[in-house]
C-alpha angles and dihedrals in degrees: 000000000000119000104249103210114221125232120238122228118224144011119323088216133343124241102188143297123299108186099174099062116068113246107258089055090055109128103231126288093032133112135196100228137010139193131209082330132132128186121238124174092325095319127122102212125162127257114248115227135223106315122202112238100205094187092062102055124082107267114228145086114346135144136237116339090016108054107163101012121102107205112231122242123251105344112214108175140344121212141150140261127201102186125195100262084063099255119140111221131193113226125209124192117199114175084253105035143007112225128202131211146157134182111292106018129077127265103280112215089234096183132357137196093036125146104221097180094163134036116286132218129198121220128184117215112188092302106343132078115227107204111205114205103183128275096296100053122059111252113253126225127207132191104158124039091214096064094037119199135349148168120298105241121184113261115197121259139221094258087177086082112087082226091070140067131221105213140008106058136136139201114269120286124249112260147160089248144335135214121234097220128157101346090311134096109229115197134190120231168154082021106298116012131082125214113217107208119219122286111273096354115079091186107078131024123181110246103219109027092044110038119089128182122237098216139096095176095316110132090196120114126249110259105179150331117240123176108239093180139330097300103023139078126179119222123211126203125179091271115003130049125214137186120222101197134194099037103180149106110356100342102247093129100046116121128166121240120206098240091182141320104205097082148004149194116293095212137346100265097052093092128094130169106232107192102306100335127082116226118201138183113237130191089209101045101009108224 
């Protein structure tokens, strides 16, 4: 008696979600809705939701469903900190104190006292993290976690290298957020232009010679800096996007490139690299 093969009913392995085409004309391993479900390899498996880290909240007082937790004032930014003897922190900006913290050990009062009137970024240069407080308040340094944040002071520079200059510098400018690229850190400012520090000092940039304007007849304001590859960074204003390319050595072949003119970046966080590509939120086209 011959075998008789069954048929099996259903998709081998799923590949995504298509919505525009009706069920029945779907390619295989695709389906017309999902819910709370990502696609990994062929698998179906659900996405995960918001999960509450209790190491990194303030341990204290709190009530249902928080027993325990204390909530922080006022948060103004979040950001990491990989310090030299190799331990990630978690860093936490309130407009009166920035707060550290890592699994296992109990929230540390970093700073106190302080007057965070804008939102704050961490950026980590070599290591050291820079805080950015927006363009009224001085921008703040860290290298060790148990003496918290100072002052930036100029450190010199090897100016035997054709990337430095010997005179003329001046401490980095206040700003809303930097970019740690190529051994410099780049920082947006004063509306449309960026400072590159010096290379291998984030301390100091020399205000002529390393400052370049993202315009080329565009009224709209900087927004942030985002690495695209080795050599390249995009620059997002409020309505417009650029590229600057070849980043590298002393900046004497850099150039900016249009990228568009139709739309821009909402706000400086709303940028994320995805593989190769960069996804942005845009106030003109959304995603």
């Amino acid at each position: 008696m011959p075998r008789v093969e069954q048929m099996q009913d259903g998709d081998a392995g799923f590949a995504g979600v298509n919505t525009r085409l009706e069920p029945g004309q779907l390619p295989v391993g695709y389906v017309s809705s999902a819910k709370n479900k990502r696609f990994n390899n062929g698998v179906a498996e659900p996405r995960y939701g918001i999960k509450k880290v209790m190491w990194a909240n303030d341990k204290n007082s709190g009530t249902a469903p928080n027993i325990g937790l204390a909530a922080y004032s006022s948060v103004m930014g979040v950001g990491t900190f990989n310090d030299p003897d190799g331990y990630n922190w978690l860093l936490i900006a309130t407009a009166s104190k920035v707060y550290g913290v890592r699994e296992g050990n109990p929230a540390r009062v970093l700073n106190t006292g302080m007057s965070n009137t804008a939102a704050c970024t961490f950026v980590q240069c070599f290591n050291t993290v820079v805080l950015f407080r927006g363009e009224d308040l001085e921008p703040l340094q860290m290298s060790d976690i148990r003496s918290g944040f100072a002052s930036i002071t100029q450190t010199s520079s090897d100016t035997d290298i054709d990337e430095n200059d010997s005179d003329g510098t001046a401490v980095i400018p206040n700003a809303d957020n930097g970019l740690f690229f190529q051994n410099r850190l780049l920082i947006p400012y004063s509306r449309d232009l960026v400072a590159a520090s010096d290379y291998l000092n984030y301390t100091r940039y020399q205000p002529v010679l390393s400052s370049f304007r993202i315009n080329q007849g565009s009224e709209d304001r900087l927004v942030a800096l985002w690495k695209f590859d080795a050599s390249t960074i995009l620059c997002f204003k409020e309505s417009s996007v650029y590229a600057v390319r070849n980043i590298y050595g002393n900046m004497a072949d850099i150039f900016l490139d249009e990228i568009s003119r139709g739309y821009g970046l909402k706000s400086a966080k709303a940028v994320v690299s995805v593989g190769r590509d960069v996804w942005f939120l845009s106030d003109q086209r959304g995603v």
